[in-house]
C-alpha positions in Angstrom: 3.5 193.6 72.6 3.0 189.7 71.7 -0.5 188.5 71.0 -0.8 184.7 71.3 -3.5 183.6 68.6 -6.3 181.9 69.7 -6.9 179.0 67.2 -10.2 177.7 67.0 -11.7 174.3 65.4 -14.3 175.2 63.0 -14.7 171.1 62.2 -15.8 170.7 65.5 -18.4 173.7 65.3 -19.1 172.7 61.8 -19.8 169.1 63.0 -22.3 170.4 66.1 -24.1 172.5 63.4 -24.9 169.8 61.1 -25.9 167.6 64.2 -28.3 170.4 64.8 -29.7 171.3 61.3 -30.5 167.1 61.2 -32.1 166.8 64.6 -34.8 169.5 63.2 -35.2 167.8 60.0 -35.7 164.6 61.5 -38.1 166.1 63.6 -40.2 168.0 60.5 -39.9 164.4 58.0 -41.1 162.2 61.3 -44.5 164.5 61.6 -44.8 163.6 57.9 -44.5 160.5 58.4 -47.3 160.3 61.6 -49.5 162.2 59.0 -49.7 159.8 56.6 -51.2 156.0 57.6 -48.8 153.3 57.0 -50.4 150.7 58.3 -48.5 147.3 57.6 -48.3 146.5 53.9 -49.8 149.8 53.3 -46.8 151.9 53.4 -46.4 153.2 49.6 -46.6 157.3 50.6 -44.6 156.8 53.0 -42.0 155.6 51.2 -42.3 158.3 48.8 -41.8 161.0 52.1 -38.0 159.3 53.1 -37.2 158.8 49.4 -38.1 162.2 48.9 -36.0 163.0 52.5 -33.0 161.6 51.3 -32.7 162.9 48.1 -33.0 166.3 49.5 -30.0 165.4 51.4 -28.4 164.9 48.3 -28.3 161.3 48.0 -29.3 158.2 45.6 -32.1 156.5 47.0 -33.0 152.7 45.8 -36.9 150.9 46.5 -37.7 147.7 46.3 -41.4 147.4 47.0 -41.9 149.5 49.6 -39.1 149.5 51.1 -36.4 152.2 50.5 -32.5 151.8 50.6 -29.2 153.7 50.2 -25.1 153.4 50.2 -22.6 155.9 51.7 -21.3 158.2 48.8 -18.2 156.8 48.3 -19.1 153.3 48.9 -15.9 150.8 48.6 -16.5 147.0 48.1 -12.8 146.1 49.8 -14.6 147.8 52.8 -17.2 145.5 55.5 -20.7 147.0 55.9 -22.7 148.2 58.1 -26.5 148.1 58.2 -28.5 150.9 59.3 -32.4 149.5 59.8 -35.9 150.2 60.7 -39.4 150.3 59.9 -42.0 153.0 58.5 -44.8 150.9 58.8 -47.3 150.7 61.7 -49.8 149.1 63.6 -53.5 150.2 63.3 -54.2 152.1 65.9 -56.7 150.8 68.9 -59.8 152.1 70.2 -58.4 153.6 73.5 -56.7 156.7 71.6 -58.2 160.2 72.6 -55.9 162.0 70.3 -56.4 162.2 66.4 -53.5 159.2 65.9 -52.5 160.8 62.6 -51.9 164.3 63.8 -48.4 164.7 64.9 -48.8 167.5 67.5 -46.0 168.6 70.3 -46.9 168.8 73.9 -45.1 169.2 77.3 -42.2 168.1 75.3 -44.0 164.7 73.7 -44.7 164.3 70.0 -47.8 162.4 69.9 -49.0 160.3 66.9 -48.9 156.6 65.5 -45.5 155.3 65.1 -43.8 158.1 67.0 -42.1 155.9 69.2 -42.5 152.4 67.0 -40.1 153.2 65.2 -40.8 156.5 63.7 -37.6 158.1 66.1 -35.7 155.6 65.6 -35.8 155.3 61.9 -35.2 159.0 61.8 -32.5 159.0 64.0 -31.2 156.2 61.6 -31.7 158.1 59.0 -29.9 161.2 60.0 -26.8 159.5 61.4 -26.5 158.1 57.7 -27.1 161.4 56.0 -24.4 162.8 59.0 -21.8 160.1 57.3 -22.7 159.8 53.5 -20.0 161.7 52.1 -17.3 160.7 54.2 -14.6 159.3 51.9 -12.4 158.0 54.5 -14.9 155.8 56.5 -13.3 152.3 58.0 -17.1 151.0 57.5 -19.6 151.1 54.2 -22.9 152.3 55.3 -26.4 151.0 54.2 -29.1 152.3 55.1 -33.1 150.4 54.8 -35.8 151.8 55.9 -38.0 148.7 55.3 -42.0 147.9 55.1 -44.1 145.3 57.1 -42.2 144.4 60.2 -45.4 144.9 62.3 -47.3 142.0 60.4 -43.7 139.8 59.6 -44.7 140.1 56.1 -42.9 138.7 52.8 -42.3 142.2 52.0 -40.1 143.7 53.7 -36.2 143.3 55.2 -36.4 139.6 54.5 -37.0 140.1 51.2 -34.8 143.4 50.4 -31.6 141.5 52.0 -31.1 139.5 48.6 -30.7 142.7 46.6 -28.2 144.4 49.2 -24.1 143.7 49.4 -23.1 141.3 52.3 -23.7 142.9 56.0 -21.1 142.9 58.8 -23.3 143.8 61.2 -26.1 146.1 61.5 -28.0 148.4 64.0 -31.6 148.3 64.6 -33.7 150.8 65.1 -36.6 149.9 68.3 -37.2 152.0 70.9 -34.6 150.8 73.8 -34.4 154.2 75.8 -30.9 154.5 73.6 -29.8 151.1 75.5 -28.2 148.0 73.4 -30.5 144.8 73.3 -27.3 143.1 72.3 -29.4 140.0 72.0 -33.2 139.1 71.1 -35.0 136.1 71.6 -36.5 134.4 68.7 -39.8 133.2 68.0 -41.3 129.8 66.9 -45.1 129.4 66.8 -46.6 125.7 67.1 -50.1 124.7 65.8 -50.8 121.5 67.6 -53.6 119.0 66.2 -54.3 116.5 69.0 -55.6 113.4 67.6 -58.6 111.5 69.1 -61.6 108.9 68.8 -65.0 110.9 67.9 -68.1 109.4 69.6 -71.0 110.5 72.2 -70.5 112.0 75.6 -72.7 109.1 77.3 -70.5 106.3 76.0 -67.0 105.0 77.6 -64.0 106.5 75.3 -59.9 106.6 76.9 -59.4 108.4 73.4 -60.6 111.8 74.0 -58.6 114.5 71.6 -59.1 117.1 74.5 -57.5 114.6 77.0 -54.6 114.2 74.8 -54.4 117.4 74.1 -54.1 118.4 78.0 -51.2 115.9 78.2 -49.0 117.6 75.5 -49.8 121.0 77.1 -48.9 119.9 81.0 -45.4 118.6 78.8 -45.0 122.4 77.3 -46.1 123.6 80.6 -43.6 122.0 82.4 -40.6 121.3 80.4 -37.2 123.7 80.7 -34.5 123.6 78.1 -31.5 123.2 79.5 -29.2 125.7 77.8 -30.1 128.9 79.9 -28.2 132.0 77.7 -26.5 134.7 79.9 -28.3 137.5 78.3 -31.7 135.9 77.3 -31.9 133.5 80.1 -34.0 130.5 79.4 -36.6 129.3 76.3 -39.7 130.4 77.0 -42.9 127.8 76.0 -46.6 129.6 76.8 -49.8 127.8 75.1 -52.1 130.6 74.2 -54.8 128.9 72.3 -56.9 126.2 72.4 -59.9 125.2 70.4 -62.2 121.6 70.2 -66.0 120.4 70.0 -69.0 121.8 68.7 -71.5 120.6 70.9 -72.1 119.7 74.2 -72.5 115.7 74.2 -69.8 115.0 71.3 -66.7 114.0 71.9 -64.5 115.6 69.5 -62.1 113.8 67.1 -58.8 116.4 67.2 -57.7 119.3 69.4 -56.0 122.1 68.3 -53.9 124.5 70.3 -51.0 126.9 70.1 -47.7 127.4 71.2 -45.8 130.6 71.6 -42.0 129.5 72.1 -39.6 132.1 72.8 -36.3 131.0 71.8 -32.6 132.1 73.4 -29.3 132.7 71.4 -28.2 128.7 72.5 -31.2 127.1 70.0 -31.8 126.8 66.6 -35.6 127.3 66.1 -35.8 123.8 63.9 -33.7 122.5 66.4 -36.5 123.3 69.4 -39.4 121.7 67.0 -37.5 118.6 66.5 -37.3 118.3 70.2 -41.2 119.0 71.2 -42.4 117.4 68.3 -40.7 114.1 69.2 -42.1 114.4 73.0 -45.8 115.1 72.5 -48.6 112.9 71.2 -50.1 115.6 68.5 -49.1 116.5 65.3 -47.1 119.7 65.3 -46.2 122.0 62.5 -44.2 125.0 62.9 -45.8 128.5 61.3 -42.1 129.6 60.4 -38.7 129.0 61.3 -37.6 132.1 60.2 -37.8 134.2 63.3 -34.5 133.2 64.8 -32.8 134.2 67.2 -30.1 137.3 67.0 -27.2 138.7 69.0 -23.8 140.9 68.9 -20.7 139.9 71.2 -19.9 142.1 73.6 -16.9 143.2 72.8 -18.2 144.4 69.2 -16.8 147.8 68.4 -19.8 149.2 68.1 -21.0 148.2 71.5 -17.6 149.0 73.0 -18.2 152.5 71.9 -22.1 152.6 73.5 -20.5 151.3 77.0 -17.8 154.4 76.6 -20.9 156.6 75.8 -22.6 155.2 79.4 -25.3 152.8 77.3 -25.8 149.6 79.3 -26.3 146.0 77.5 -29.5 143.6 77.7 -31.3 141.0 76.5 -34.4 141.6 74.8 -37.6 139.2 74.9 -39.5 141.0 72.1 -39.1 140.3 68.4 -37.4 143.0 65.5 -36.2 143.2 62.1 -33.4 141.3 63.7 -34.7 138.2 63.2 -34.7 137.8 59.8 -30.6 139.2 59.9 -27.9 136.3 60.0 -24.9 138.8 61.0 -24.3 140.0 64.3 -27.1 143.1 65.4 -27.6 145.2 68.0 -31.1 147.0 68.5 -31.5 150.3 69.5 -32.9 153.4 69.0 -34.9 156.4 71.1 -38.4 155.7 72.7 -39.5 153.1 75.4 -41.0 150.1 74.2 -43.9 149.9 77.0 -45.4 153.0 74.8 -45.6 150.7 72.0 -48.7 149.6 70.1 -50.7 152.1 73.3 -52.9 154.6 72.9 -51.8 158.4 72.9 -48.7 157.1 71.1 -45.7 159.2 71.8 -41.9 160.0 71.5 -40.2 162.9 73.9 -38.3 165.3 71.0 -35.3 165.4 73.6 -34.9 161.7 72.9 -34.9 162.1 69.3 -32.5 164.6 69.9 -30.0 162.6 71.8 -30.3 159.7 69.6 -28.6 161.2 67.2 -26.3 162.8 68.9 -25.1 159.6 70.9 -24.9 157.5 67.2 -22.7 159.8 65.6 -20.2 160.0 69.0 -20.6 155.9 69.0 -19.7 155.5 65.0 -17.3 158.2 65.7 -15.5 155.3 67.9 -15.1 152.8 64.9 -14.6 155.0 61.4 
């Protein structure tokens, strides 16, 4: 009698182990990391918990500050490089919350606690998809992973100030919760402090030189002035006055006005490019807080976001800012969570996301190595 053997592939069950064996670690280091604050800028034991994660995984960790960084075991310098990127910092949390916000605690599926969904899950999932690929030898693409301090406050501190000590990047992934979609492009942001100038004097006499009255006709401009260039997956520049301040009393006309501008900039515009523009068609002085929040995208027909379309993941353009803004290659945010739970109270991430996160980035980088 013939017996056919049944061959089995003990990669593929050794590959779905380690998947699972790093979603439960990911899981344990992101309750440590909702247990201890991290508020923006204050993010030094936290720091210590993912160095400490990683080198359990058996790899050399790097800090600058408080940010902490790593490269693929055998990293190769005639090889391009991928960023891997997100934040362990967080907001503080706001008075609505009727949970403890640092207790990480599980319920009906949700892991509540500050930073669960911004960004804890997706730096973890980050995190593990590296650790999944570290000691690959035959890897198309270097990894590097960061995960990086003070992107809730755009501080000095963190990814803008770590990219000088890393290698060059090709393009990077980062980590916000998109529901696992691909914000293949993210507006920018420029902020405007306008100082309307005018003639100080009393309310009872005659004065055409009010700073108010000037300052009303640089914001009906803002209000009602469209740039041109409308981007397919940002759509148009976006120009909202928030603030406005002037006077101290009653029956004195003051002698500047100051207000704000929020300008919300697509992939078509360079941000010094927009200031140039409005400060050239309005009557106050402008200056810009920054122009380093600038607007980021990914084509397409990247690779990497070829392999999220295979793996059903849909493309968009995001409004809000990232850690992408700072980047001058091409990025592509994305991570587990939904961003509407961001910054609320009762903070929470589902663990199923988490799960599938990490999953769906190792089939995706699976695509491309």
């Amino acid at each position: 009698m013939n017996f056919t053997k049944i061959m089995t592939k003990p990669d593929k069950f050794k590959n779905e182990m380690k998947i699972n064996e790093l979603q439960n670690s990911a899981l344990e280091l992101l309750k440590k990391l909702i247990q201890t604050q991290s508020f923006s800028g204050e993010e030094a034991q936290t720091s210590l918990i993912i160095q400490d994660w990683l080198q359990q995984h058996g790899v050399e960790v790097f800090t600058s500050g408080n940010n902490v960084w790593a490269k693929n075991k055998y990293f190769d310098d005639s090889k391009p490089n991928v960023l891997l990127n997100s934040h362990h910092d967080t907001v503080k949390p706001n008075t609505a919350y009727t949970r403890d916000p640092l207790k990480a605690e599980i319920a009906d599926g949700k892991l509540f606690g500050l930073g669960s969904n911004d960004a804890g899950g997706p730096l973890v999932s980050l995190l593990s998809l590296f650790v999944y690929y570290y000691d690959h030898n035959d890897l198309k693409y270097n990894f590097i992973v960061a995960a990086t301090a003070e992107e809730e406050s755009s501080g000095p501190n963190g990814l803008n100030s770590l990219l000088k000590e890393l290698p060059e990047i090709d393009f990077a992934v980062v980590g916000e919760p998109t529901e696992m979609q691909m914000a293949i492009a993210e507006k920018g942001l420029l902020v405007l402090d306008g100082y309307a100038p005018g003639k100080p004097g009393h309310a009872a006499h005659d004065n055409t030189d009010n700073a108010i009255y000037n300052a009303l006709d640089d914001v009906q401009w803002i209000r009602n002035y469209y740039f041109p260039k409308v981007s397919e997956t940002l759509g148009r520049v976006k120009m909202t006055v928030t603030q406005i301040d002037a006077g101290q009393q009653h029956n004195v006309v003051p002698g500047t006005c100051h207000f704000v501008v929020d300008i919300r900039i697509n992939d078509l515009y360079h941000n010094k490019e927009i200031f140039e523009f409005v400060n050239s068609h309005t009557k106050s002085k402008m200056v810009a807080r920054s122009f380093n929040l600038n607007s980021s995208s990914i084509d397409v027909n990247h690779p990497i976001v070829r392999a999220g379309v295979k793996y059903g993941r849909e493309t968009y353009g995001s409004p809000t800012l990232s850690d992408q803004s700072v980047l001058s290659c091409p990025s592509l945010k994305m991570g587990p969570g939904d961003s509407h739970r961001s910054h609320s109270a009762d903070e929470f991430i589902y663990v199923a996301e988490i799960e599938e996160a990490i999953d769906l980035y190792v089939k995706m980088f699976s695509e491309i190595l």
